[in-house]
C-alpha positions in Angstrom: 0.0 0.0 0.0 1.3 3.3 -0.6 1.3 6.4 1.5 -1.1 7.9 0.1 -4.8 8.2 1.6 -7.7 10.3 1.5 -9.9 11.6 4.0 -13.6 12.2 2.6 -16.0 14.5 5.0 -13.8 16.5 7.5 -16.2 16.7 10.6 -15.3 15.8 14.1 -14.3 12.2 12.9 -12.8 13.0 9.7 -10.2 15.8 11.0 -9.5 13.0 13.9 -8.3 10.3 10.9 -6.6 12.5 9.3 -4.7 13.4 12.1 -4.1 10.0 12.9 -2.8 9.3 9.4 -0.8 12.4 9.6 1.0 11.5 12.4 2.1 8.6 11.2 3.7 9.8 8.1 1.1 9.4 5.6 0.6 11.4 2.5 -3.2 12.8 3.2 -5.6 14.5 1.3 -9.1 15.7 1.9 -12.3 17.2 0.7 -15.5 18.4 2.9 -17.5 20.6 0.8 -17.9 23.4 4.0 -13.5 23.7 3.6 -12.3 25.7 0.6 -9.5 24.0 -1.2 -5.8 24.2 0.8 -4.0 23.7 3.6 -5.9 23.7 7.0 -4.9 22.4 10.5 -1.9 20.6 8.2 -4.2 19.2 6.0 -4.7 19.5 2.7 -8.1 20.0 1.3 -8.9 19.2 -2.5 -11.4 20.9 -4.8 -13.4 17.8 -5.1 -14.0 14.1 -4.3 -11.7 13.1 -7.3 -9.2 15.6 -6.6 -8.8 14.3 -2.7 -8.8 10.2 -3.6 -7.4 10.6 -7.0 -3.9 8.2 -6.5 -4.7 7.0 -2.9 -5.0 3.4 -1.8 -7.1 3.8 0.7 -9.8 5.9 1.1 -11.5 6.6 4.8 -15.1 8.1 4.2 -16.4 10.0 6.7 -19.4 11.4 5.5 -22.8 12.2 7.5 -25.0 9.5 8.4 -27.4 9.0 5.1 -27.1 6.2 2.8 -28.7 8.3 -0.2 -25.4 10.7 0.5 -23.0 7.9 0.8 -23.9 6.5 -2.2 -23.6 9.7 -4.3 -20.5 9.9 -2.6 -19.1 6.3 -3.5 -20.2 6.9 -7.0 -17.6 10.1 -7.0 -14.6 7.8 -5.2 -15.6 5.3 -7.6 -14.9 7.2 -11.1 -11.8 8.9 -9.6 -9.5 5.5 -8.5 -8.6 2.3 -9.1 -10.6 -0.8 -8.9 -7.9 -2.2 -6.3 -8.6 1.3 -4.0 -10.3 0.1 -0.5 -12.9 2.4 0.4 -13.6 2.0 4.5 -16.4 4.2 5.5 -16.4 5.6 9.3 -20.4 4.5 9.6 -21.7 4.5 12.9 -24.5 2.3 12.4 -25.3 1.5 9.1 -24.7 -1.5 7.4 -22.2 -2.1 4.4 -24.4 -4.4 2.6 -26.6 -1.4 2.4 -23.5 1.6 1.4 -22.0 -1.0 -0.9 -25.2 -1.7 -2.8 -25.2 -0.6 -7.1 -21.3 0.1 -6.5 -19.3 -0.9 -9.4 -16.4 -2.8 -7.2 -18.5 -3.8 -4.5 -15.7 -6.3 -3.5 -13.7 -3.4 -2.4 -15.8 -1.6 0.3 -15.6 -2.3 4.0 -16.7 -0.8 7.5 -13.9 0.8 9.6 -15.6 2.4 12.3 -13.4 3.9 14.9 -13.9 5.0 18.3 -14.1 8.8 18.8 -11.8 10.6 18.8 -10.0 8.0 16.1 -6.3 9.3 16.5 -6.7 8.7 20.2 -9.0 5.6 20.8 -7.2 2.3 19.8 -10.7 0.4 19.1 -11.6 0.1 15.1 -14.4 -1.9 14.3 -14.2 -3.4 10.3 -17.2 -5.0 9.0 -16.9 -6.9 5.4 -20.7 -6.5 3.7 -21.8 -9.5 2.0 -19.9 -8.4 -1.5 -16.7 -7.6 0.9 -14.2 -9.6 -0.5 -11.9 -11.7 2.3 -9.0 -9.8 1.0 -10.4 -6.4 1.8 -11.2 -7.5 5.2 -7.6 -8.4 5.8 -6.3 -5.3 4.1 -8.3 -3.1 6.0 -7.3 -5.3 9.6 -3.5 -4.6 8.8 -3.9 -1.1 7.9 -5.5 -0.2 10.9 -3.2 -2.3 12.7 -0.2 -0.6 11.1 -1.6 2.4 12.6 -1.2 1.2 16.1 -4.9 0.6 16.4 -6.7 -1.9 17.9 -9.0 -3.4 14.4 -11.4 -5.9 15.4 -13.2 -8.5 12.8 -17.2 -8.1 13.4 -18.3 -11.3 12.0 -22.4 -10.2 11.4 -23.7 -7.2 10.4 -25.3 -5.5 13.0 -27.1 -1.8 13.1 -24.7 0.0 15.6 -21.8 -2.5 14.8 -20.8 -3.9 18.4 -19.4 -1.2 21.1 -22.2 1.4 20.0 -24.7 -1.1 20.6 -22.9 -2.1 23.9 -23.0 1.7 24.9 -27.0 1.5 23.7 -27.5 -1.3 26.2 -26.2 0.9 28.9 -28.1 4.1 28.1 -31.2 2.6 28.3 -31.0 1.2 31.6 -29.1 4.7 32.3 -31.8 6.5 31.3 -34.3 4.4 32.7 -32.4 5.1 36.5 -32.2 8.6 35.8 -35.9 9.3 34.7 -37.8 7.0 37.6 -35.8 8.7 40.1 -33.8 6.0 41.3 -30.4 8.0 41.1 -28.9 11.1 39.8 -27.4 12.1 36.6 -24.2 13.0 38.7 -24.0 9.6 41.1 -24.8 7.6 37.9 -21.3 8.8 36.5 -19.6 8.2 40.0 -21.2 4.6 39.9 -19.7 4.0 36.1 -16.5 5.9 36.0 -15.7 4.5 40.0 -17.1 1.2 39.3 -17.3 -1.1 35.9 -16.2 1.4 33.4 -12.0 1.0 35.6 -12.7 -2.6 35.2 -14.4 -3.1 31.7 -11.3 -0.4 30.8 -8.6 -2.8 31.3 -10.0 -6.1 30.7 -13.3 -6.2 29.1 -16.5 -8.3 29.7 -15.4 -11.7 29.9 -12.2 -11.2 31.7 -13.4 -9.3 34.0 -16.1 -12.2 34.8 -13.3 -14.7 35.0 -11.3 -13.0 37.5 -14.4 -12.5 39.4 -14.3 -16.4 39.9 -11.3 -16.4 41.6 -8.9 -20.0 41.1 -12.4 -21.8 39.4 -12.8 -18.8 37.1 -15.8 -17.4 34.9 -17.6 -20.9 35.7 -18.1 -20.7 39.2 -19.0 -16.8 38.8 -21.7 -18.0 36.2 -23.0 -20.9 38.6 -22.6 -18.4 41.4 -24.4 -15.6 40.1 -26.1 -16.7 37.1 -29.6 -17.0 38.6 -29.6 -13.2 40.3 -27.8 -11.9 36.6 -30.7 -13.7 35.0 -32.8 -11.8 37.5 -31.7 -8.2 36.9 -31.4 -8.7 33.3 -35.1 -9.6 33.4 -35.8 -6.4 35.9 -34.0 -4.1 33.3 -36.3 -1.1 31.8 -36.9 -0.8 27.8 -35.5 2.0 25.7 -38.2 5.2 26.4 -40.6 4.8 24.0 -41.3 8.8 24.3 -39.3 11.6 24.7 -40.2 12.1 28.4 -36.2 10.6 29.9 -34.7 13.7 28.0 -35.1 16.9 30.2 -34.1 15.3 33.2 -31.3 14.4 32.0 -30.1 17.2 30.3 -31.1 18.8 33.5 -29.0 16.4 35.4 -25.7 16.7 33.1 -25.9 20.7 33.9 -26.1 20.4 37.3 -23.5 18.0 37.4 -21.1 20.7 35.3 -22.2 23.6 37.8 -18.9 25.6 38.1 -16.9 23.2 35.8 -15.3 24.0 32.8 -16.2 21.3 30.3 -13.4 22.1 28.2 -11.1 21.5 30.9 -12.2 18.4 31.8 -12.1 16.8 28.0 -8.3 17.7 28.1 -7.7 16.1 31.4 -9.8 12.8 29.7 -7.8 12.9 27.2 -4.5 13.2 28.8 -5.3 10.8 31.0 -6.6 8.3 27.9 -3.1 9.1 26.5 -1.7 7.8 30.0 -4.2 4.7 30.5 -3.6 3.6 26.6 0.0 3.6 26.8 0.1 1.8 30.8 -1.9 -0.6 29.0 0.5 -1.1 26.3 3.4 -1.1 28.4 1.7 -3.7 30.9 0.8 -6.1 28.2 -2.7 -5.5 28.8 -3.8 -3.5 25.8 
């Protein structure tokens, strides 16, 4: 693969790859229609679609969340490179299948879905579509990989892929909490960022289950607890089915910022993800 790779859509998650394939010594070009052609923030921006992926390799869409516009867009990257080009797109939740549909190289097209901000999160998530060639897949899995992230193979397509849907399976019952009274925005946080989330941070799910089992392991914490899990899983609310869970919480999440600068605290996060992702690497653990 060459060094050359294009960046198409340059919101929040677009600038973030780029950065990240900046600062790894790749050759990167642009193009977000709402940035005039040259060089911002180190990046170059091109005129058009086929200006930005003309002669790259790999192409990272990044576009806003419609299929209609991703398609229009493929159909651009399409005309302008050549038929051995992979074209990953950043999609949140849709499904390739869908985004590679009428494409003239289906074969070629692939989720890479990072975890925001890319170029500090290790977590890619690459999806092959049911035209995704096995080769693409691979590709795509060593690219990221060469980038020092962390690509994972999600073998079904799934709306949300699989950490968003994770995070979805923890809103709702968040929500849930929040809106019946049963706890406050702010002691919610506490119970995540004090409790699971440090676990779940440095070994996952299942891991984190197995060490819970002491010498005899995730069995005897399954046996153990399995019945009461069963239990509370069973007890756990459904996603609002109205919009009634949203002004509490918004009223929550600004009292729990009262005399905090949010700013302030994102670049303490990430400073501190900087610090947990490279402990992690160091330890073995990442």
């Amino acid at each position: 693969m060459s060094d050359r790779v294009a960046v198409i859509g340059a919101g929040t998650i677009g600038l973030s790859w780029a950065r990240l394939f900046l600062d790894h010594g790749l050759d990167v070009v642009a193009y977000d229609p709402a940035v005039p052609p040259g060089t911002h923030d180190q990046v170059e921006f091109a005129a058009d679609v086929a200006g930005a992926v003309t002669g790259a390799t790999f192409v990272q869409e990044s576009g806003p969340e419609r299929i209609e516009l991703k398609r229009v867009l493929n159909a651009q990257i399409e005309a302008a490179v050549t038929a051995s080009t992979i074209i990953a797109s950043s999609t949140s939740g849709l499904l390739i299948s869908d985004i590679q549909s009428g494409t003239v190289h289906p074969e070629r097209f692939v989720v890479g879905h990072p975890y925001n901000p890319p170029h500090l999160m290790p977590l890619v998530e690459v999806v092959g579509g049911s035209l995704t060639s096995e080769a693409t897949v691979d590709a795509a899995m060593a690219f990221y990989a060469m980038l020092g992230r962390r690509p994972i193979r999600v073998r079904r397509e799934l709306r949300g892929h699989i950490a968003n849907r994770l995070q979805a399976a923890v809103w709702r019952e968040a929500f849930s909490l929040v809106a019946t009274g049963a706890i406050s925005v702010s002691d919610l946080d506490i119970a995540m960022s004090n409790g699971p989330g440090l676990r779940w941070a440095l070994l996952g799910v299942f891991l984190n289950l197995e060490a819970s089992g002491g010498a005899a392991g995730i069995a005897h914490t399954l046996d153990h607890l399995g019945p009461a899990i069963r239990d509370w899983a069973d007890d756990l609310a459904a996603f609002p089915d109205d919009d009634d869970y949203v002004r509490p919480v918004i009223a929550g999440v600004a009292d729990e910022l009262a005399g905090k600068d949010m700013a302030r605290i994102l670049a303490s996060r990430d400073e501190l993800l900087t610090m947990l992702i490279a402990a992690k690497k160091d330890t073995g653990l990442s």
